[in-house]
N, C-alpha and C positions, 0 to 999 in steps of 0.2 A: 869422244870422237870415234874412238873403235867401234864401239856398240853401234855407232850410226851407218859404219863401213859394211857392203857386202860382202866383202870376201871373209873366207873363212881363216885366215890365217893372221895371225899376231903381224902389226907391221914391224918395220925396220927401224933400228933406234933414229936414224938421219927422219926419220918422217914423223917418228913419234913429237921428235924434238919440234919438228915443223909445225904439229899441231900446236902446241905448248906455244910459242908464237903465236900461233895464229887467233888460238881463244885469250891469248893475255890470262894474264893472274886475276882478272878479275872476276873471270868463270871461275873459279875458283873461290874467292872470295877474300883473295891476297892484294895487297896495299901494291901502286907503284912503286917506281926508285922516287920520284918526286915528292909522293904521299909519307915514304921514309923518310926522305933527307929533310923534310919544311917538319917533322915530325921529333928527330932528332934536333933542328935545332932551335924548337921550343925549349925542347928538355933541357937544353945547355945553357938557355937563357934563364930559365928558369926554375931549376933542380934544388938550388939554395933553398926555395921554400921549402922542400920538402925534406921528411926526417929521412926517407928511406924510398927508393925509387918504386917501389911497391906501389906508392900513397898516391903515386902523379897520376894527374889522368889521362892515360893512354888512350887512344883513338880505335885500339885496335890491339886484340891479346897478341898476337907476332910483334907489336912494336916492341911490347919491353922485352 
């Protein structure tokens, strides 16, 4: 979003932040809260199969 901005100057953290909102974690290429939680509670259902949380199949390398 800076890059896209004309001005020359670094914004303010209150705007930076605003950006960050504004593009979502998904410009980025980070899971929602919803994406986490229905993510975690696969794992809780089902972790017994596995030896070691390494082994489960995550959706997504930030989940585990």
């Amino acid at each position: 979003m800076a890059r896209h901005q004309e001005s020359d100057f670094w914004p303010s953290c209150g705007k930076f932040i605003s950006w960050y909102h504004e593009s979502g974690r998904s410009s980025v290429g980070l899971p929602s809260d919803e994406d986490v939680m229905a993510e975690f509670q696969r794992y809780a259902r089902n972790h017994y199969r596995y030896s070691i949380p390494e082994a489960y199949p995550w959706t997504h390398d930030v989940m585990y």
